[in-house]
Backbone bond lengths (Angstrom), bond angles and torsions (degrees), N, CA, C in turn:
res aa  C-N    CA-C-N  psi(-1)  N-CA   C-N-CA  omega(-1)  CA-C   N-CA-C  phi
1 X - - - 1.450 - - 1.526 109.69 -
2 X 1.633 126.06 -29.02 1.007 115.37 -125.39 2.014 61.54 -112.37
3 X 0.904 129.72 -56.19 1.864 141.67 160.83 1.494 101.42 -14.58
4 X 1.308 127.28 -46.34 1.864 136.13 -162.28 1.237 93.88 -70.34
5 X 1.979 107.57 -55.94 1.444 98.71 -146.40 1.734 100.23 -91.34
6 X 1.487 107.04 -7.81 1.525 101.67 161.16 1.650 116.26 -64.98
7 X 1.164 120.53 -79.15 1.158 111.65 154.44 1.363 146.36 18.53
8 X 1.396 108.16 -71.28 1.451 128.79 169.55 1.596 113.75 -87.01
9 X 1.280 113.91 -21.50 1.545 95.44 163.94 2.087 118.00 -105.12
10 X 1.271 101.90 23.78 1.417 112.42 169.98 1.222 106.30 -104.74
11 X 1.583 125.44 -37.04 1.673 124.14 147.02 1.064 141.55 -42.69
12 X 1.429 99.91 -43.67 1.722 121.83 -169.51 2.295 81.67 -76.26
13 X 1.026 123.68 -56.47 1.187 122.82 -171.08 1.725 109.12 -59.38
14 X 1.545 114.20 -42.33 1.551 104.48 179.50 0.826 126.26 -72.01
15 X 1.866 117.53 -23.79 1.363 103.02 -179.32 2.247 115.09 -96.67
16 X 1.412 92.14 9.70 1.827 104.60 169.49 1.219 102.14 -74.02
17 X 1.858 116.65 -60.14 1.658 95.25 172.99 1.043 137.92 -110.63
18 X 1.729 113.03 42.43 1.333 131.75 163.79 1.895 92.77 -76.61
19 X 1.156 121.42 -41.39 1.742 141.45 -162.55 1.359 95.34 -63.79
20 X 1.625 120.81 -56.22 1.191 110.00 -138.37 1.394 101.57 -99.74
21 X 1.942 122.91 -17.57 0.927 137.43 174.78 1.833 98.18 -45.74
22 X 1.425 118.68 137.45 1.483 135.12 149.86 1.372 104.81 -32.42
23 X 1.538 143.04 119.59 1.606 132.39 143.50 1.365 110.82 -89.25
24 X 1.566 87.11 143.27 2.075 102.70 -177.84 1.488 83.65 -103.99
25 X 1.114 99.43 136.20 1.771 96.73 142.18 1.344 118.46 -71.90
26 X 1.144 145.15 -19.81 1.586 127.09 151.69 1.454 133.90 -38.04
27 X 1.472 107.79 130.06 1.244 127.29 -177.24 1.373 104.50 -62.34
28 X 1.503 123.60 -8.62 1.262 102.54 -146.97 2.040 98.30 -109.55
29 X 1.625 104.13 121.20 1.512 89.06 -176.40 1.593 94.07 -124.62
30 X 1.362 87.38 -179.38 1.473 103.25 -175.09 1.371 120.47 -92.45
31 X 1.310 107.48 158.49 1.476 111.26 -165.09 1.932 107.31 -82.90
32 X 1.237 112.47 -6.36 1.436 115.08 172.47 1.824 101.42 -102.95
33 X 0.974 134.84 -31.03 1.350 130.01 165.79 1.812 96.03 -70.13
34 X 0.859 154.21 -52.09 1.699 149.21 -167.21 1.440 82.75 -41.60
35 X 1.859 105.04 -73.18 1.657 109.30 -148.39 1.932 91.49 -57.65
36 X 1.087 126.61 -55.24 1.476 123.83 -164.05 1.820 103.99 -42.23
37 X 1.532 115.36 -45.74 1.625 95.48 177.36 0.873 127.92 -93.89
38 X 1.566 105.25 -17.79 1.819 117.69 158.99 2.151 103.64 -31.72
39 X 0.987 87.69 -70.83 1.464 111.19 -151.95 2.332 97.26 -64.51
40 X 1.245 94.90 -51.56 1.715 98.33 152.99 1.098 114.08 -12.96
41 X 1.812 113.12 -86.47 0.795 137.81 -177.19 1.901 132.27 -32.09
42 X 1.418 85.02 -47.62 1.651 110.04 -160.50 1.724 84.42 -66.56
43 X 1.839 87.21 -42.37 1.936 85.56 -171.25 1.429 135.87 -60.05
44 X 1.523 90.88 -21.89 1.616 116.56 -173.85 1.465 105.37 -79.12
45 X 1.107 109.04 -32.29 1.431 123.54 -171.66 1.571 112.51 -84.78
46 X 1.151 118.40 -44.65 1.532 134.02 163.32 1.797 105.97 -58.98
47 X 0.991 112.84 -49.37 1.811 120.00 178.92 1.796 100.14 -57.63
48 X 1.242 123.19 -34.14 1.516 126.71 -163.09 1.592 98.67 -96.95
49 X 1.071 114.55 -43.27 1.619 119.31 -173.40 1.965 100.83 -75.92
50 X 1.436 129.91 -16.61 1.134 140.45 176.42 1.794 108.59 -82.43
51 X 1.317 104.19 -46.98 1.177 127.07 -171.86 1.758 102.67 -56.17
52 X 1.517 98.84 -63.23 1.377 107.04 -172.33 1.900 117.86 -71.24
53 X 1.179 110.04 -26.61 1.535 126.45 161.40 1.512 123.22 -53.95
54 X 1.225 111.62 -28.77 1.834 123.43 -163.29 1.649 81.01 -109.20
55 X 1.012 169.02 -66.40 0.682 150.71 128.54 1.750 138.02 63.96
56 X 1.552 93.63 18.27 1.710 117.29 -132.02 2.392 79.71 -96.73
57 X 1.454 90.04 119.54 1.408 94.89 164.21 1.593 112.66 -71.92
58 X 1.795 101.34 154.22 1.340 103.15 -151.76 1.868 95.13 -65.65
59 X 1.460 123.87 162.33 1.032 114.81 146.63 1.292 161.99 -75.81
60 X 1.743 133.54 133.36 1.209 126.16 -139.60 1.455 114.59 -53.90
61 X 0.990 148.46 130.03 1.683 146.79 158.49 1.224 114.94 -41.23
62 X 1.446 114.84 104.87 1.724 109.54 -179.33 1.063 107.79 -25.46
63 X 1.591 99.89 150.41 1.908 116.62 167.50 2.031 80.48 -61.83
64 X 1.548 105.54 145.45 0.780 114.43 139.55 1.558 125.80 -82.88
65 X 1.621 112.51 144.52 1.812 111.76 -178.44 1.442 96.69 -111.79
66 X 1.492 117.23 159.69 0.989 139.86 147.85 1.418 122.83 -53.00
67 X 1.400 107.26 111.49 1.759 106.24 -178.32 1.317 104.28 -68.88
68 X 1.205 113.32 133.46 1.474 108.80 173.75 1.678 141.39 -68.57
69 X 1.255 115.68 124.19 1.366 117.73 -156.93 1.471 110.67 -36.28
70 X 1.379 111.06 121.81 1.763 98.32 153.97 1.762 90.58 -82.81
71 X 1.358 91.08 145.49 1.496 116.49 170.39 1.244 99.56 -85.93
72 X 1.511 101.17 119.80 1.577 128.73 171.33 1.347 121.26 -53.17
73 X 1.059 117.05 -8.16 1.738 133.36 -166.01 1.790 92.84 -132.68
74 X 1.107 95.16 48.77 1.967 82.00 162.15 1.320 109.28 -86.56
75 X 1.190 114.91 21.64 1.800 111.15 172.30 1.868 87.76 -108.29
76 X 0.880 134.00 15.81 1.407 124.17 153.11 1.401 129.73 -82.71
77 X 1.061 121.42 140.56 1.739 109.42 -166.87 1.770 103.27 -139.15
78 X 0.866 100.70 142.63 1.664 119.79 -175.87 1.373 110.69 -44.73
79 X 1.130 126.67 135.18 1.667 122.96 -159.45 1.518 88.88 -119.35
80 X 1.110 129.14 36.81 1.630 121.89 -167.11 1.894 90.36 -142.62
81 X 1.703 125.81 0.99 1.131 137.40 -172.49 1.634 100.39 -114.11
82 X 1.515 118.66 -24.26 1.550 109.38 175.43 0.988 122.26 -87.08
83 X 1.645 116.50 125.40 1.212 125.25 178.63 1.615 119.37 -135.22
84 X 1.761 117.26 167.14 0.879 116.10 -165.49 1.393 104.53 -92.20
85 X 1.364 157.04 131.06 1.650 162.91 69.03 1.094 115.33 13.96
86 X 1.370 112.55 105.99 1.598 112.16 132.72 1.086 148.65 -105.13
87 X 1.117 131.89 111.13 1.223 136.14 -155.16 1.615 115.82 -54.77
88 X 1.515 118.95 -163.07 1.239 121.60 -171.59 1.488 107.45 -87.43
89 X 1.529 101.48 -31.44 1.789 120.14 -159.42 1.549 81.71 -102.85
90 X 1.305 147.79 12.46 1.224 121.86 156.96 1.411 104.84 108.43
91 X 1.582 140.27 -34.22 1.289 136.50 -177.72 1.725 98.78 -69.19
92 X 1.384 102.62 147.81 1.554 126.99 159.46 1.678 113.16 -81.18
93 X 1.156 118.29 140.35 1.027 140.91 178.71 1.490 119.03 -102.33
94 X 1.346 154.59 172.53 1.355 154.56 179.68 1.011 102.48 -151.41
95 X 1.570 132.89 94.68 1.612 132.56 -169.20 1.466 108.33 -136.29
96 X 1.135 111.58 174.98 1.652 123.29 -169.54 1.844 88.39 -122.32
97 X 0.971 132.24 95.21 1.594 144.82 170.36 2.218 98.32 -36.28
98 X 1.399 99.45 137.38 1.431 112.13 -164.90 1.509 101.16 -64.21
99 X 1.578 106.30 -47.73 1.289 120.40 -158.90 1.515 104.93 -83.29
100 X 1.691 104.78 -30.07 1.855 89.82 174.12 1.579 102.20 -82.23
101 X 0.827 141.75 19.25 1.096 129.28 -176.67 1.579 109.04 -111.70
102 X 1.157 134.07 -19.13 0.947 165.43 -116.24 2.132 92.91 -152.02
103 X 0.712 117.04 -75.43 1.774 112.54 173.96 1.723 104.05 -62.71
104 X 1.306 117.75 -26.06 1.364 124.70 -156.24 1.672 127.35 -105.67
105 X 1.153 93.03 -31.55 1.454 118.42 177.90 1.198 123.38 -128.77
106 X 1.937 132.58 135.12 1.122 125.59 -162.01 1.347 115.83 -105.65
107 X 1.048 110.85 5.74 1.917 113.64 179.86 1.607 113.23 -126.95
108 X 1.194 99.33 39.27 1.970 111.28 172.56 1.511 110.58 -62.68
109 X 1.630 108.58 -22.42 1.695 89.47 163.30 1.684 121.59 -97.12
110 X 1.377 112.55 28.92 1.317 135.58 -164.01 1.827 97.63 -100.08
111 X 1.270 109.74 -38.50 1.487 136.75 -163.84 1.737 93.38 -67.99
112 X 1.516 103.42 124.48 1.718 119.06 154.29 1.396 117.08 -31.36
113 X 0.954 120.07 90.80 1.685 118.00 162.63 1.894 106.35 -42.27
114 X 1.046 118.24 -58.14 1.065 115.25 156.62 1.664 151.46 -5.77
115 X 1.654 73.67 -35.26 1.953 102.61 -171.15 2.232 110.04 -108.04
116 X 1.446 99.30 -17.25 1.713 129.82 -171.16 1.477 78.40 -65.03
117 X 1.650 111.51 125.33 1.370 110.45 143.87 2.113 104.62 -132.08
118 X 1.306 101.96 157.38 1.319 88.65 131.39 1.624 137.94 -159.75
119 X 1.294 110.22 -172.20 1.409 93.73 -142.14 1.836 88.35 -143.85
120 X 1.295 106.06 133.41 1.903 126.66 174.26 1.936 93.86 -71.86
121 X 1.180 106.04 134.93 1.232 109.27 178.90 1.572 107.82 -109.61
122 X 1.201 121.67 166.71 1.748 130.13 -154.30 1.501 97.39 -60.77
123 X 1.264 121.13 -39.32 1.622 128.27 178.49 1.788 123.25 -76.68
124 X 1.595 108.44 -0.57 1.276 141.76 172.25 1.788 108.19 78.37
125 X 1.154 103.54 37.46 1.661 97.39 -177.72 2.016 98.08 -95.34
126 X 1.213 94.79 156.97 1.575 100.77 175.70 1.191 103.53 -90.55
127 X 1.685 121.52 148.14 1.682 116.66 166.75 1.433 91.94 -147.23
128 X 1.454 103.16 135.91 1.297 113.78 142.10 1.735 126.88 -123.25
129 X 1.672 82.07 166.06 1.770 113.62 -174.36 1.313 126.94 -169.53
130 X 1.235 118.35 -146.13 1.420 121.77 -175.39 1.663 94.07 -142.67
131 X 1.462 93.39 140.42 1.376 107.00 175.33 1.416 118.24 -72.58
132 X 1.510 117.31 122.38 1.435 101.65 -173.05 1.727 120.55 -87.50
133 X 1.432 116.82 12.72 1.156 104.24 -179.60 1.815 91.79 -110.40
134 X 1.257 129.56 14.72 1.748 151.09 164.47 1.675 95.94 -50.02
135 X 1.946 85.20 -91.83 1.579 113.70 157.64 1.348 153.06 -12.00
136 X 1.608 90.75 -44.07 1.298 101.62 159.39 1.523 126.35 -80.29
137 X 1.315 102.88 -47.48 1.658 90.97 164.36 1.154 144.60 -78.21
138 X 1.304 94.77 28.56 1.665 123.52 -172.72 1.546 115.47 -113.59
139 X 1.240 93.90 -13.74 1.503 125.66 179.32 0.852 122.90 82.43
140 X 1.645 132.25 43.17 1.500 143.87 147.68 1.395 128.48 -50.40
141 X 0.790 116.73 165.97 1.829 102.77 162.62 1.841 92.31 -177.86
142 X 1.601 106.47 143.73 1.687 114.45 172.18 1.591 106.49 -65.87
143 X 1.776 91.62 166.91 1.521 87.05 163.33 1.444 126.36 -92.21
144 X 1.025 143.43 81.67 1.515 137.55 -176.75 1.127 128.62 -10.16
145 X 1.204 148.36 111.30 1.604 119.43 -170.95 1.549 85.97 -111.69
């Protein structure tokens, strides 16, 4: 913008005292007037060839993306993570496994601490999870397939 309106007022100025300058009809000019419109010129010409270069169309507006859905049902939980426990003393357990839940599901810090147990199994291994009958009244529920 700032190139245009230079431009046009270095024109608007060459051709006022191209006007007001005296004309000879003599052929005969001087070698410091040559270089003065020589050099004008080059400038006028350099100002237009600048002008038309900058010239830069606006840039495109990102694609907008689709934010990705949070799933409206993050109280749904993977039905492929509940499993049965047995304990050491012989009772069964109904739990959601720590680690499938955890590879499987994305809001495990969403989950009731409340509902987290864990529990030595009859073969003495440790497991944790969440109790799924906790969960449910918490308002969980699996996905059915």
């Amino acid at each position: 913008m700032i190139m245009k309106t230079l431009t046009a007022s270095v024109l608007a100025i060459s051709l006022t005292v191209t006007s007001l300058a005296p004309t000879s009809a003599a052929a005969d000019i001087s070698k410091d007037g040559a270089i003065a419109g020589i050099l004008t010129l080059l400038f006028l010409g350099a100002a237009i060839h600048n002008s038309r270069d900058n010239d830069v169309s606006p840039a495109p507006a990102p694609e907008r993306r689709p934010r990705p859905k949070l799933t409206r049902d993050w109280r749904v939980l993977p039905a492929d993570c509940l499993r049965n426990v047995t304990r050491r003393n012989g009772n069964t357990i109904r739990m959601f496994g720590q680690r499938c839940l955890t590879n499987n599901y994305a809001h495990v810090n969403r989950l009731p601490q409340a509902c987290h147990v864990r529990v030595r199994t009859e073969n003495g291994q440790n497991r944790q999870g969440f109790r799924a009958r906790c969960l449910r009244n918490q308002g969980f529920r699996t996905n059915q397939r």
